[in-house]
N, C-alpha and C positions, 0 to 999 in steps of 0.2 A: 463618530462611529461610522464603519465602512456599509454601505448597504452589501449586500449578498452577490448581487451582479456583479459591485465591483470589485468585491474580494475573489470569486471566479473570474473576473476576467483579468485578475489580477495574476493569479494563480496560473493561467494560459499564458500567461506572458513570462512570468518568469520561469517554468519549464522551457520554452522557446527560447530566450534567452538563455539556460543552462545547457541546451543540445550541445553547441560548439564547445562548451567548457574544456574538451578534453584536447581538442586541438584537431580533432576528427570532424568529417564531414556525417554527420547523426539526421538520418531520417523519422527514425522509428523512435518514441518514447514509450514506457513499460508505466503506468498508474501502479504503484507497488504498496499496498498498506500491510496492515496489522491482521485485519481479517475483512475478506471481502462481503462475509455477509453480512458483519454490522456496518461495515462505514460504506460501502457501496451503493447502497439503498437509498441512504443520506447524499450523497454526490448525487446520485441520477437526478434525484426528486429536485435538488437544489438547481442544477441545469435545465431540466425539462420547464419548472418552472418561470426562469429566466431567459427563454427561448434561445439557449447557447446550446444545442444539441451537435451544430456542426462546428464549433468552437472545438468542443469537448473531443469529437470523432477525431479532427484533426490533428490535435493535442497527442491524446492517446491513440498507440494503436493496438495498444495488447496491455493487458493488465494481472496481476499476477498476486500475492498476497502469501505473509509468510508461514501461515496451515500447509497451503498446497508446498513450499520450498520445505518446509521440516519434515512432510510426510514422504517425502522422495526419500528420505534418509530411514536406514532400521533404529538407528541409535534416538532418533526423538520420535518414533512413533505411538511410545507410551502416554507419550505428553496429553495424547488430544485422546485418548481412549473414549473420555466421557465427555465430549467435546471443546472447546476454545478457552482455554483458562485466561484467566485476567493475565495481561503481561508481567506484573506485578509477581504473581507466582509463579509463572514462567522464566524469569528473568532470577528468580532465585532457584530454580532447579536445575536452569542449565550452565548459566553463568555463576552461580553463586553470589549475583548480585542485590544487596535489598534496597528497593526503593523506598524513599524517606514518601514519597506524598504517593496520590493514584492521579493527579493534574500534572501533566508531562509540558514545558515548553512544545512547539513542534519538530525544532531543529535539536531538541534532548531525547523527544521518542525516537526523532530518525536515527539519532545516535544508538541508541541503548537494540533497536532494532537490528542496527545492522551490526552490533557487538552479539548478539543472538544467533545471527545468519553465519557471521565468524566464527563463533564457537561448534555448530553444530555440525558447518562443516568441516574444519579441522577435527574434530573426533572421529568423521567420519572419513579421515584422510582428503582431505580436498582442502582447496581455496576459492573465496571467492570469485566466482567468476561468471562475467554478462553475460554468458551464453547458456552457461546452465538456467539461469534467470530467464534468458529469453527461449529457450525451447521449453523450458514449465508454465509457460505464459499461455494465455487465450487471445482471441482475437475480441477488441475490443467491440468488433460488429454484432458478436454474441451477446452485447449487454444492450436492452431495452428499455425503454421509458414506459414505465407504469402509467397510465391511467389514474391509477388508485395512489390517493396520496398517502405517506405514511406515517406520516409529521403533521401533527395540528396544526393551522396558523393560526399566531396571535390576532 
């Protein structure tokens, strides 16, 4: 079993290793989830605790999540009226996709995420692309270390 530390600093290493992927000299990395205000909370707390706060900074420098990319768009602004629906039924409203379980691999949510991020902007007439991503982004100086823990510890 991996302790927590080393799966973030796991985690820091292979973003840093994927920069160059493209063949581009990559400064900036974008933290892109599902929805920042659940999973975001969870990272902080997980870092903070593990004293990798400037790991993380360096890592990231803007962080983004795919509420704020679908609300850019009119065509899925329905989606979140009553706030963040499970992906699950998300993924069957926009894509017409249904998922057999609610436990995703990571490399199958990333999938299924950016089949979502595809869809809504081809409706929208667009295509993918890093830069509409990176100007919906924040700076990841904006996010804070809580004090307050928000995860029990065993």
């Amino acid at each position: 079993v991996m302790q927590e530390k080393d799966a973030l600093l796991a985690l820091f290493s292979f973003v840093f290793s994927n920069q160059e992927i493209s063949g581009m000299q990559v400064s900036t990395t974008t933290l892109f989830t599902y929805s920042s205000y659940s999973s975001l909370p969870v990272l902080m707390q997980a870092v903070r605790r593990n004293n990798l706060e400037q790991e993380f900074y360096q890592t990231f420098s803007s962080f983004t999540d795919f509420h704020m990319l679908a609300n850019q768009m009119e065509t899925s602004k329905g989606y979140f009226m009553n706030g963040i629906p499970h992906i699950s039924k998300l993924a069957e409203g926009i894509a017409g996709i249904k998922t057999i379980t609610a436990q995703h691999p990571a490399n199958g949510m990333a999938s299924l995420i950016f089949t979502l991020i595809e869809t809504l902007l081809k409706v929208s007439g667009q295509s993918v692309d890093l830069n509409f991503i990176k100007n919906i982004s924040k700076s990841s100086s904006c996010l804070k270390f809580s004090k307050q823990n928000i995860m029990k510890q065993p």
